[in-house]
C-alpha positions in Angstrom: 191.6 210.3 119.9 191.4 206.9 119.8 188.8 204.5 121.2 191.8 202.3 122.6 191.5 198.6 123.0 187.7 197.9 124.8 185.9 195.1 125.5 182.6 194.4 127.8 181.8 191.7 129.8 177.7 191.6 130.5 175.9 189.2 132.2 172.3 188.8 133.8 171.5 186.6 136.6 167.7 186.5 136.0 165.5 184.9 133.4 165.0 188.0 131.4 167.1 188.8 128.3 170.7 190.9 128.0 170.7 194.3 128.5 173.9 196.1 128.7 172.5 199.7 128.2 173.6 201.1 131.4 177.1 199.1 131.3 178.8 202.3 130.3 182.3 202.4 127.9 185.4 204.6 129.0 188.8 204.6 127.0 191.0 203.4 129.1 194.5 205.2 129.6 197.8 204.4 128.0 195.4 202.0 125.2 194.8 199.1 127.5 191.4 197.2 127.4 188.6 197.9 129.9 185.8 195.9 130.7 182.5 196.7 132.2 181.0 194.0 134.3 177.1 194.5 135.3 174.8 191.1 136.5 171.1 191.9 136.6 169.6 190.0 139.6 165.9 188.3 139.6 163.9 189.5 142.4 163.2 186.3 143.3 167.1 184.5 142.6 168.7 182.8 146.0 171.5 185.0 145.2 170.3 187.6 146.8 170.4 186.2 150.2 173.5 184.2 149.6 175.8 186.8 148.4 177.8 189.7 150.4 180.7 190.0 148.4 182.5 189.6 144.4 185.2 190.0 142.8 186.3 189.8 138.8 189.9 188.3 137.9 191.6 188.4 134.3 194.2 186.4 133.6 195.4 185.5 129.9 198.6 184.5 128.1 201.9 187.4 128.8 199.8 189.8 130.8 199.8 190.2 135.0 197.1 188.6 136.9 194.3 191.4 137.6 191.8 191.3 140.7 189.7 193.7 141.4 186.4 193.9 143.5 182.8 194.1 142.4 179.6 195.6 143.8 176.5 194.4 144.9 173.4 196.0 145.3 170.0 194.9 145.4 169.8 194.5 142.1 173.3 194.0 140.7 176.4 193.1 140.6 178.9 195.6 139.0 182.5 197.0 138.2 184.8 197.8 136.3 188.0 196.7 135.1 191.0 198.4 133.3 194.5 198.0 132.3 193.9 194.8 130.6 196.7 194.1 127.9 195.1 193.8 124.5 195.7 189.5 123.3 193.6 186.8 123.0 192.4 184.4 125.2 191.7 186.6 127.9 190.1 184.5 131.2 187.7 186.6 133.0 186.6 184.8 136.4 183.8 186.3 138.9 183.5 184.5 142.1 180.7 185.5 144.6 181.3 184.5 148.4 179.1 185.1 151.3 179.0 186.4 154.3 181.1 184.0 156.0 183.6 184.8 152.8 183.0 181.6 151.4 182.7 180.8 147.8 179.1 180.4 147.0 179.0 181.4 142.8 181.5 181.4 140.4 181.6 182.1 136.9 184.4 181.7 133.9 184.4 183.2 130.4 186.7 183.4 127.7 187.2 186.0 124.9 189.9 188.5 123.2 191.2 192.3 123.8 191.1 193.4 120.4 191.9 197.3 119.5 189.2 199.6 118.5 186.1 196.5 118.8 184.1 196.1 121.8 183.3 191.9 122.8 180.5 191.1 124.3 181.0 187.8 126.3 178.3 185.6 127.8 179.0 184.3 131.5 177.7 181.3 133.5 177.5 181.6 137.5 177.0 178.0 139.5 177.0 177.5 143.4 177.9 174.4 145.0 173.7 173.3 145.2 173.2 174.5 141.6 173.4 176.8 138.8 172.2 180.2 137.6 172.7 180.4 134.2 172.7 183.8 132.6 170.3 184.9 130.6 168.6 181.7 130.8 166.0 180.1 134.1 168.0 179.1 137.6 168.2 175.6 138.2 168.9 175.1 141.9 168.8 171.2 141.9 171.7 170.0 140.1 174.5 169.4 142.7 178.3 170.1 142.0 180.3 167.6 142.8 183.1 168.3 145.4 186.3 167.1 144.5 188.3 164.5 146.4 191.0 166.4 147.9 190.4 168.2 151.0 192.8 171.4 152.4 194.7 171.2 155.8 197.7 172.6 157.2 200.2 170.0 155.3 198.9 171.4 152.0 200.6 173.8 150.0 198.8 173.5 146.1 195.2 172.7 146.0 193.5 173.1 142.8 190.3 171.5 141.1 190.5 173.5 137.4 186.6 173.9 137.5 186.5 177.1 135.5 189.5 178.7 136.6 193.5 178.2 137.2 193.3 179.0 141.0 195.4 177.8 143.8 192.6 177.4 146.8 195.9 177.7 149.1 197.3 181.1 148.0 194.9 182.4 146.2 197.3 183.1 143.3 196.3 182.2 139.8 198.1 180.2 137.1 198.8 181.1 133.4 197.4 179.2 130.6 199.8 178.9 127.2 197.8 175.3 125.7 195.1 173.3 126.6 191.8 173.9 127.4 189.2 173.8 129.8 187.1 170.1 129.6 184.9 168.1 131.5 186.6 166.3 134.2 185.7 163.9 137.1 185.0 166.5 139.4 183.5 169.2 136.9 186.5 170.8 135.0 189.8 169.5 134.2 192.6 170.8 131.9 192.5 168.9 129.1 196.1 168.8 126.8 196.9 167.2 123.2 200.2 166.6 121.1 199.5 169.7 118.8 200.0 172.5 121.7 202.9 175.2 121.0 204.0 176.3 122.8 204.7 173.4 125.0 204.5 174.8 128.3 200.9 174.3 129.1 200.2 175.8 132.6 202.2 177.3 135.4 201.7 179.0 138.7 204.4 181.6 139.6 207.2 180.2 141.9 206.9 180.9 145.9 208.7 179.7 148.7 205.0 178.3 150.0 205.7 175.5 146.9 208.7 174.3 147.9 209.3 171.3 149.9 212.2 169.0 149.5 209.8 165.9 150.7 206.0 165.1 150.4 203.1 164.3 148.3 202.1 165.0 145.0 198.4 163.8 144.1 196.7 163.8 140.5 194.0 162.7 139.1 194.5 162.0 135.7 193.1 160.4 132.4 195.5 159.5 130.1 194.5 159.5 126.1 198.0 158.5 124.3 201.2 157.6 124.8 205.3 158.8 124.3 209.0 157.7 124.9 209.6 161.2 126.0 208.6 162.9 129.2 204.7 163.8 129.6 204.8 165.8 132.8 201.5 165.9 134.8 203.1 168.3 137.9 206.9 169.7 137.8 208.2 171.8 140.3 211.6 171.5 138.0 214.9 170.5 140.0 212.7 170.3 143.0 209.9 167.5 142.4 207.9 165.7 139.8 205.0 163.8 139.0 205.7 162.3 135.2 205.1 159.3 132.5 208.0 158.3 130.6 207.8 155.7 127.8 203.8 154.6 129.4 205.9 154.4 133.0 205.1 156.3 136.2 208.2 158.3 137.0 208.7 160.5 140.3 211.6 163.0 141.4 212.3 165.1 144.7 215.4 166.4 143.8 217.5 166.1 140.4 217.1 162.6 140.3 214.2 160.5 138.5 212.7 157.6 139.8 211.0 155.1 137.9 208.8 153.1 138.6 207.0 149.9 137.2 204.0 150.7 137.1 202.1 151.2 133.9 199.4 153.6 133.3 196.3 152.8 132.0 194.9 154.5 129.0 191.5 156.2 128.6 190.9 155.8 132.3 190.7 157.9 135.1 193.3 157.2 137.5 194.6 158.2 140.7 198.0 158.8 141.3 199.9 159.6 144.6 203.6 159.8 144.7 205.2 160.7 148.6 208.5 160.6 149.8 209.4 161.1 153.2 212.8 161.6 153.0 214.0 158.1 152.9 211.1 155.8 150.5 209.7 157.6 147.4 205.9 155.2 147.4 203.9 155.3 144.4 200.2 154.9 145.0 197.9 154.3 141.8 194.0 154.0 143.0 194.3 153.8 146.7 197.3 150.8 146.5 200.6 150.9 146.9 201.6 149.5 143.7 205.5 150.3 143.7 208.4 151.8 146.5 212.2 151.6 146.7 214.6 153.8 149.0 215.5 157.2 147.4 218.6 159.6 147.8 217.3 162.5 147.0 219.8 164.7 145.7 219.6 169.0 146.3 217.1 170.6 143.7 216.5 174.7 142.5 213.4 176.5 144.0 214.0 179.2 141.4 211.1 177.1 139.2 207.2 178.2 138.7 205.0 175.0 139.1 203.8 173.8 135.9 200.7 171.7 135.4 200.7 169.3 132.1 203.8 170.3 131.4 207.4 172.2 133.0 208.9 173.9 129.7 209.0 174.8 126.1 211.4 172.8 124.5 212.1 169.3 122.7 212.8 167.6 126.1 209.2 167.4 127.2 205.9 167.0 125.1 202.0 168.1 126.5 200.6 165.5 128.7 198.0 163.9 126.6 194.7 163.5 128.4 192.6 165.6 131.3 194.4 166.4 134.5 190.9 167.4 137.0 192.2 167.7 140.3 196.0 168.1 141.9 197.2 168.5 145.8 200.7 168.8 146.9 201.8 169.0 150.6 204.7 169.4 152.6 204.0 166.2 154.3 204.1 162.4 153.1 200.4 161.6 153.2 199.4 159.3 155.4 197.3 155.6 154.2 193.9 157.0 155.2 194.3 160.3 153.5 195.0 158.5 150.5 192.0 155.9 150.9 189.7 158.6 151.8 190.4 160.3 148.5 190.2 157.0 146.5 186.7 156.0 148.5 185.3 159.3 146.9 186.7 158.8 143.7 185.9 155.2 143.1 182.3 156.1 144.0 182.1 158.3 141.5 183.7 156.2 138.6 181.4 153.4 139.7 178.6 156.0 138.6 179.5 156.5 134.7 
């Protein structure tokens, strides 16, 4: 019989060495990769009187999002995962949330299914006041920094790409096909160049949650290059659209492009706010209003996934070129203060590089 396609993810929480002795290996049915998942917790980590609950996600290019539950002992954390199609670049997430069931660690590694091999892959945990690093010491006084966009009822995509292609509002995950994980702004971003094919770069599975005909669409973005063609930084195709065309701003809600005059800056984070509420499409760039005119907005397709740094494969579009760290859309025009607020914590940190 055949071993089938296995891989193992181990990782210690402690200041010891590996040991993966007692994560054990099963063939998994119908030749889909398994993983084995096993943290070893220090006696004396924080972790143990933060943590309640875990879970492990695996996500990769043309293969179903799986989630399944870990458990935690007094020692450990462990599970296992199967029915993972063999490919490469295979995400493995493991978020840790406490009793209250918030987030409190999370951790993100990268490796390959391959048939008949085993992977080992090495996996970095961090809270929100520091970070356990695997097999090396805990540091507990390096803070995380937050990112600008906060969650309310108006908001209906919330993600901060540190480590992971989650929406914070549904909980669902994205798919990667380009690009990579870099440092951001706010920890991670997605980071995207003109040599990705395919094109399409990231995309979250439609829902009727991301639809809305008016609202907001907020990004913060640093752009490295530019194109005469479109460089999509959020598309919601036929539906709404935050874009640069030919080193332009451009914004749709509808079928319709609108562009503006504004001209983005290059190697330089900026933040960008496009809202329409169903009459003025206003472009905010940094906290200022920096360009508005009325808008007809014409009826759109909700048949569309969302994509992030990109909408599609073909020669229309190209990669954006640059780091997209942190993106919000709601079903509500944002109001002046929202958008202020966000730019007061963003300029503060800018100010700090």
């Amino acid at each position: 019989m055949s071993l089938g396609k296995i891989s193992v993810l181990c990782a210690i929480l402690s200041i010891w060495g590996c040991v993966n002795d007692n994560a054990p290996l099963t063939p998994a049915a119908n030749g889909n990769g398994a993983i084995s998942f096993r943290i070893l917790i220090a006696a004396d980590s924080p972790f143990r009187k933060i943590a309640r609950s875990a879970e492990l996600e695996v996500t990769g290019p043309e293969m179903n999002p799986i989630r399944q539950a870990l458990r935690i002992t007094d020692s450990t954390v462990e599970g296992k995962v199967e029915g993972i199609a063999a490919g490469p670049d295979r995400n493995f997430l493991a978020t840790v949330f406490d009793s209250a069931g918030s987030e409190c660690y999370r951790g993100s590694a990268k490796g390959d299914i391959r048939k008949d091999s085993t992977t080992r892959i090495n996996l970095k945990l961090s809270r929100n006041t520091g970070t356990a690093i695997i097999n090396g010491s805990i540091d507990e006084g390096v803070v995380i920094p937050l990112g600008p966009f906060g969650k309310d009822s108006n908001t209906i995509f919330l993600a901060d790409f540190n480590g992971n292609l989650k929406d914070q509002v549904s909980g669902g995950s994205g798919l990667v096909t380009g690009g990579s994980f870099a440092e951001g702004l706010f920890g991670k971003g997605l980071r995207f160049d003109s040599t990705l094919n395919p094109k399409a770069v990231c995309r979250f599975p439609n829902s009727d949650l991301l639809s809305t005909e008016a609202g907001s669409i907020e990004a913060l973005v640093n752009l490295k290059g530019k194109s005469t063609d479109f460089m999509h930084i959020v598309d919601k195709s036929w539906l709404y659209g935050l874009t640069i065309f030919n080193g332009s701003v451009a914004v749709d809600f509808g079928t319709i492009w609108w562009y503006s005059d504004y001209r983005m800056p290059v190697d330089k984070w900026t933040y960008l706010c496009a809202s329409f509420d169903g009459e003025i499409i206003r472009l905010y760039a940094n906290g200022e209003l920096v360009d508005s005119a009325a808008y007809v907005r014409t009826n759109g397709q909700r048949s569309w996934g969302l994509g992030i740094g990109n909408a599609e494969d073909n020669s229309f579009n190209i990669p954006f070129l640059g780091t997209i760290d942190e993106v919000r859309i709601s079903k509500g025009a944002r109001p002046v203060s929202d958008i202020r607020a966000a730019w007061n914590a963003i300029s503060a940190k800018t100010a700090s590089l």
